[in-house]
C-alpha positions as CSV (number, residue, x, y, z in Angstrom):
1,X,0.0,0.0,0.0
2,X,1.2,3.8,-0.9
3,X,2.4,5.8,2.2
4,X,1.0,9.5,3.1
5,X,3.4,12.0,4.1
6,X,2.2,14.8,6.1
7,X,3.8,18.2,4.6
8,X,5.2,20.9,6.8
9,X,5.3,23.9,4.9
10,X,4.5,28.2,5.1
11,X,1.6,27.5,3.2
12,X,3.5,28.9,0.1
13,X,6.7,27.0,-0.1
14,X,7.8,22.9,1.5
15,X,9.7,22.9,5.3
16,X,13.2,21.2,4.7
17,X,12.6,18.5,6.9
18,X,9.3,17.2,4.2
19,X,12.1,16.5,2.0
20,X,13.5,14.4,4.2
21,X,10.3,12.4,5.1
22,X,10.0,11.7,1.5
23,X,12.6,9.8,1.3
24,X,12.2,7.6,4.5
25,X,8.6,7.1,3.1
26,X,10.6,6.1,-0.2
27,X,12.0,3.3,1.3
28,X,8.8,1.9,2.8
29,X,8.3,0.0,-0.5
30,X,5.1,1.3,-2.0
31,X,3.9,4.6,-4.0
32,X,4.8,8.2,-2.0
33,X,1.9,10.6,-1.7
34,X,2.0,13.9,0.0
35,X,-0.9,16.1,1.9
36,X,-0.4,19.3,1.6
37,X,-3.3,21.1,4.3
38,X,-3.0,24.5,4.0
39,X,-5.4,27.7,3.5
40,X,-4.5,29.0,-0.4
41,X,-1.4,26.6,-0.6
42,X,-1.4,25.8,-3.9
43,X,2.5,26.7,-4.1
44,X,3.1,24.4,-1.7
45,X,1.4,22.0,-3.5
46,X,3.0,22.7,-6.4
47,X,6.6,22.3,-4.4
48,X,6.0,18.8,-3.2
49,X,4.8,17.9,-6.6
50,X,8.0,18.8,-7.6
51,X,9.8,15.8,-5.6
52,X,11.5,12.7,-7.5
53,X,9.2,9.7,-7.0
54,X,5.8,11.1,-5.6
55,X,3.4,10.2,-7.2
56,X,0.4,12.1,-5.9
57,X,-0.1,15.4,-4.3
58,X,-3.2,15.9,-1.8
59,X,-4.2,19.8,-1.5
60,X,-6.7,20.1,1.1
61,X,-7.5,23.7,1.0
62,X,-9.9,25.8,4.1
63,X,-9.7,27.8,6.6
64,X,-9.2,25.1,9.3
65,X,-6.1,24.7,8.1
66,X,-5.2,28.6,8.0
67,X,-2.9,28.6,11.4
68,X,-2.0,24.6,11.0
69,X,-3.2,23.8,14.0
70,X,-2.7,19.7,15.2
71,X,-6.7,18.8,15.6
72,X,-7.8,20.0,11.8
73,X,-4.7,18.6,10.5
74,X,-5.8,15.2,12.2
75,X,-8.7,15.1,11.3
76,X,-7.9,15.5,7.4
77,X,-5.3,12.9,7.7
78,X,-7.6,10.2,9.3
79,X,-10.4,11.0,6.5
80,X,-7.7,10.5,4.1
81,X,-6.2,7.1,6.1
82,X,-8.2,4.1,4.8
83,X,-6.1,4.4,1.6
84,X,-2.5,3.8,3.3
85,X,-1.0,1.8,5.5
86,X,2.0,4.1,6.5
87,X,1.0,7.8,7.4
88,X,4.4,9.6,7.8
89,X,4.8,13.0,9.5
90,X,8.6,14.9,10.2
91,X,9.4,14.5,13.8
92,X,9.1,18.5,14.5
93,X,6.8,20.2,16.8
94,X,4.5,20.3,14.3
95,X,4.7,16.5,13.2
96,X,5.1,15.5,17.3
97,X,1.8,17.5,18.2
98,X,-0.5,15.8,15.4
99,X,0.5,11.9,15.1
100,X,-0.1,11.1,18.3
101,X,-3.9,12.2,18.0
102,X,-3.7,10.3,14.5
103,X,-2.6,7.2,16.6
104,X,-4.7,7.5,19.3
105,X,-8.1,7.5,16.6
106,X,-7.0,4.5,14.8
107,X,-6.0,2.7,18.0
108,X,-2.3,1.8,16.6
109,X,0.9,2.3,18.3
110,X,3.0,5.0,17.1
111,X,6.8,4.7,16.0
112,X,8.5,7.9,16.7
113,X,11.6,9.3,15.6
114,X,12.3,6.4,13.6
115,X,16.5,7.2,12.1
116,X,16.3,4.1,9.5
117,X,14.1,1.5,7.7
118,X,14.6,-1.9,7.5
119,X,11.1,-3.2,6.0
120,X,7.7,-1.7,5.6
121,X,6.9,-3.1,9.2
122,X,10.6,-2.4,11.0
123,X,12.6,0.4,11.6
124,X,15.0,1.6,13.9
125,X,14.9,4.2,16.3
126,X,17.2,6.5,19.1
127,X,16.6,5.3,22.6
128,X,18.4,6.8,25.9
129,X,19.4,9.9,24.3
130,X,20.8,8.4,21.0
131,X,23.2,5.8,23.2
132,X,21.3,3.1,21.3
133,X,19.5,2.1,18.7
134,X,16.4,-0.1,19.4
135,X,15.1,-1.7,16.0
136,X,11.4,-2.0,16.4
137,X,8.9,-4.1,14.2
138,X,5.0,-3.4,14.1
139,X,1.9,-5.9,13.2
140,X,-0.3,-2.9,13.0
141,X,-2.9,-2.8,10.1
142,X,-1.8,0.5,9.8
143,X,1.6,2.6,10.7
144,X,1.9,5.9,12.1
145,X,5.7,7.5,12.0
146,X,7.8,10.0,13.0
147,X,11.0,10.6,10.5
148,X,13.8,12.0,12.3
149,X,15.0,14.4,10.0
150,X,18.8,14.0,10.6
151,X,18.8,10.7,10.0
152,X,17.5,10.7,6.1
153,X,19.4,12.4,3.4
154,X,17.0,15.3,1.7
155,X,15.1,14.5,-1.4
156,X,15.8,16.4,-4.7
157,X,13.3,19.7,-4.5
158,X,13.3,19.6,-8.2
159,X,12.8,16.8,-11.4
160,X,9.3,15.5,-10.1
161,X,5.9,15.9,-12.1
162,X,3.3,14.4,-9.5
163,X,-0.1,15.2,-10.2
164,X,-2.2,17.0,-8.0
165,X,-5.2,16.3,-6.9
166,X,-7.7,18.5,-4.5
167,X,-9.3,17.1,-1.5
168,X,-12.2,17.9,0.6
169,X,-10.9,20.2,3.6
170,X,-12.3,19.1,7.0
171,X,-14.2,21.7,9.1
172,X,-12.7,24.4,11.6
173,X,-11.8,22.3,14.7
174,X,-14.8,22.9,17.7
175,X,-12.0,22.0,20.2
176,X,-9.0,24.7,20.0
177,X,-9.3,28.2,18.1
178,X,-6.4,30.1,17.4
179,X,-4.9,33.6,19.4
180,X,-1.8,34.5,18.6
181,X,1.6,33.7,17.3
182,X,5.0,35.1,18.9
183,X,7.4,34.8,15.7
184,X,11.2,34.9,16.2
185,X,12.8,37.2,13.6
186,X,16.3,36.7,12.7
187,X,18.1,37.1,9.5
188,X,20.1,34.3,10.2
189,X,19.7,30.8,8.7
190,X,17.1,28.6,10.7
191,X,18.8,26.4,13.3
192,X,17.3,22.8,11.6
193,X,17.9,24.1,8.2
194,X,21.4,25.3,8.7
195,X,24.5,24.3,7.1
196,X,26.8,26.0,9.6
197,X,25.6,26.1,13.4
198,X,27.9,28.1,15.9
199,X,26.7,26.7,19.4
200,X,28.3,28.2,22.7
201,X,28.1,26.5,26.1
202,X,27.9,27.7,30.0
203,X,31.6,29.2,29.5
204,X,30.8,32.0,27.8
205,X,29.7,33.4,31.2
206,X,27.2,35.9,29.6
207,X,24.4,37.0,27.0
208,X,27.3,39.6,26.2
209,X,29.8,37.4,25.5
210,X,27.6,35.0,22.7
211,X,27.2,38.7,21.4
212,X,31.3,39.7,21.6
213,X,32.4,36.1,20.9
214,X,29.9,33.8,18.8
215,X,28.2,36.1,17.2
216,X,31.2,37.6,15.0
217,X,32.1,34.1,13.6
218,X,28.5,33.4,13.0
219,X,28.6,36.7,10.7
220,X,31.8,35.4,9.1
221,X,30.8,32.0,8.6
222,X,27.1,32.8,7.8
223,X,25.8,30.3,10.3
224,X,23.0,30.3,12.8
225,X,23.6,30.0,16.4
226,X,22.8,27.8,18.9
227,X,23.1,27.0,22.5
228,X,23.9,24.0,25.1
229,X,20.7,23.7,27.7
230,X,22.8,24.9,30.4
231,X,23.6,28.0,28.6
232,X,19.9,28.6,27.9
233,X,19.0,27.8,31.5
234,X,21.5,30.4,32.8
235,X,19.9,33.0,30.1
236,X,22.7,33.4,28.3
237,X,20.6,32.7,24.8
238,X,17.3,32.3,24.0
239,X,15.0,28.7,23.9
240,X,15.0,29.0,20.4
241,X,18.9,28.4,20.5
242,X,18.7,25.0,22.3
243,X,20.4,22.3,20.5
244,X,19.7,18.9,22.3
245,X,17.0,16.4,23.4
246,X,15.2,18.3,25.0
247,X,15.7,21.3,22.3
248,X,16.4,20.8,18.6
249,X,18.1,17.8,16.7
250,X,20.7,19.4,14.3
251,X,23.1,17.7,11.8
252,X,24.7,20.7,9.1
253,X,27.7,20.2,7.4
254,X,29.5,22.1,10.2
255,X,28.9,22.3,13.9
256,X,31.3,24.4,15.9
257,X,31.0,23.9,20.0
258,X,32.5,26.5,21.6
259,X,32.9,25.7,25.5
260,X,30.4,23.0,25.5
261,X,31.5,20.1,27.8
262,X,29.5,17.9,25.6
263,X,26.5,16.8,28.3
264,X,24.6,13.6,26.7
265,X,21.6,15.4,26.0
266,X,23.4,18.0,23.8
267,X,25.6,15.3,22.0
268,X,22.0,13.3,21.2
269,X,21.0,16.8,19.3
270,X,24.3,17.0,17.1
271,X,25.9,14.1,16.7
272,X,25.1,13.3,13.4
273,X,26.8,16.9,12.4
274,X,28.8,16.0,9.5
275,X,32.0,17.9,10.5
276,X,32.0,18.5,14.5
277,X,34.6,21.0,15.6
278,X,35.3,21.1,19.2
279,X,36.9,24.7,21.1
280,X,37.2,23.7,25.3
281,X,40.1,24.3,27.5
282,X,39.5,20.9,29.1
283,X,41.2,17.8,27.7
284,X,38.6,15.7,29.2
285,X,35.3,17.1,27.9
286,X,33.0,14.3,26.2
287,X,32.5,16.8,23.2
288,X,35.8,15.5,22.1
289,X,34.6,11.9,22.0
290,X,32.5,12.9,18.7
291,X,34.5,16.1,17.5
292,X,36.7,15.3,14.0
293,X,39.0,18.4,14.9
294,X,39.2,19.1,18.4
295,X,41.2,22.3,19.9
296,X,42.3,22.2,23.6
297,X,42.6,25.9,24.1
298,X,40.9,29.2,26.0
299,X,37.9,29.9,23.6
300,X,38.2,33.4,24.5
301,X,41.2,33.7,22.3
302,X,40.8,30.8,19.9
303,X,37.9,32.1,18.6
304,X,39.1,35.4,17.9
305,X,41.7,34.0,16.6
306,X,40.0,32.1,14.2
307,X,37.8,34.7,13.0
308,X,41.3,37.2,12.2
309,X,42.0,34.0,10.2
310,X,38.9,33.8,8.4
């Protein structure tokens, strides 16, 4: 039977991590179709048509999906559910908030987070912070999953000619109603989309210094920034920064950790970096377990350093 990939997209344009549920959902073994739920997302529709091996596009287009809230979205995929056997959402907030309640309907267990598959019915999956990897087979008549982003290459965005076909949107949901969004502007890359991440630990001592020290090698390196959880907890940076498992699972090409010890949970949110570059002043800091190049030195000075270099 086909799989249904839940899109995450702006309405106008696909969320990275959609590209790489399409190709876990690739490797299921059956035809790839995408939902696209949106309010006047034909672009987006468009977009995921776009992909290399779908082979249908679902545009559900109302106003219950104006603000992409979990219940609508839900609903819409369990009216669509009788024709597939694996529904497959991106493990982000978005994708975590709405497959449960799919799950929960059909009475299935859900498979989060899954990192590889090894059959339509087994997969593999993080457990205890990414210290192992439990592989985990389901007799469920039908399979709800979570894709870990990092653990999929991206699909091509472009080469694909899926038709598109448009679906009946559900109603407004009775149960929540929308009041406000608090948006985050930056004009630096987004933290799970970036291909550079500059993350700074509780040794920086200060919001000030992320501004004096991490920040300028950001600029140089055009990278987003990111944060260990005990530099967020001292308010150093903001929540939005947290790399880790309790914040956000990151793997860009580069991944430079500046005067993070390397805690479990923050190693369980980059690990998969391709390049890991490591900046601590003590020899003994588990970051240096995963880094390819580590430096043993005073990040106060390498990092300037580095950046007259760059």
């Amino acid at each position: 039977m086909s799989a249904l990939v839940i899109a995450e997209h702006d309405h106008g344009s696909l969320k990275a991590a959609t590209l790489n549920t399409v190709t876990a959902a690739a490797q299921l073994g059956g035809a790839v179709h995408i939902l696209v739920a949106g309010l006047d997302a034909r672009a987006a529709a468009e977009a995921a048509a776009r992909i290399p091996g779908v082979a249908q596009v679902l545009l559900a287009d109302g106003p219950a999906h104006a603000q992409a809230l979990a219940e609508p979205l839900a609903e819409q995929v369990l009216a669509l559910a009788g024709a597939y056997r694996h529904l497959v959402f991106p493990a982000t907030a978005s994708g975590k908030n709405a497959a449960p309640r799919v799950a929960a309907k059909l009475d299935v267990a859900q498979i989060s987070d899954i990192s590889r598959v090894l059959g339509p019915d087994s997969f593999e999956r993080p457990i205890y912070a990414g210290n192992a990897i439990a592989t985990v087979q389901c007799a469920d008549a039908k399979l709800v999953l979570t894709v870990r982003a990092t653990g999929f290459d991206a699909a091509p965005a472009e080469g694909g000619s899926a038709p598109i076909e448009t679906v009946a949107a559900v109603a407004p949901s009775t149960r929540s109603r929308f009041l406000g969004r608090e948006l985050t502007k930056s004009d630096r890359p987004e933290l799970t989309a970036a291909k550079i991440i500059v993350s700074g630990g509780r040794a920086l001592g200060s919001s000030e210094k992320f501004d004096q020290v991490l920040m300028p090698l950001a600029d140089k390196l055009h990278a987003a920034l990111g944060a260990s959880r005990a530099a967020v907890d001292a308010g150093y940076a903001p929540n939005d920064w947290q790399v880790g498992q309790t914040g956000k699972i990151v793997a860009p090409s580069l991944y430079i950790a500046c005067g993070i010890s390397g805690a479990i949970q923050h190693l369980a949110g980059m690990k998969d970096s391709k390049v890991i570059v490591a900046i601590n002043k003590d020899a003994e800091a588990p970051i240096f377990s995963v880094a390819d190049y580590g430096l043993e030195a005073d990040l106060f000075e390498a990092v300037p350093e580095l950046i007259g270099k760059l």
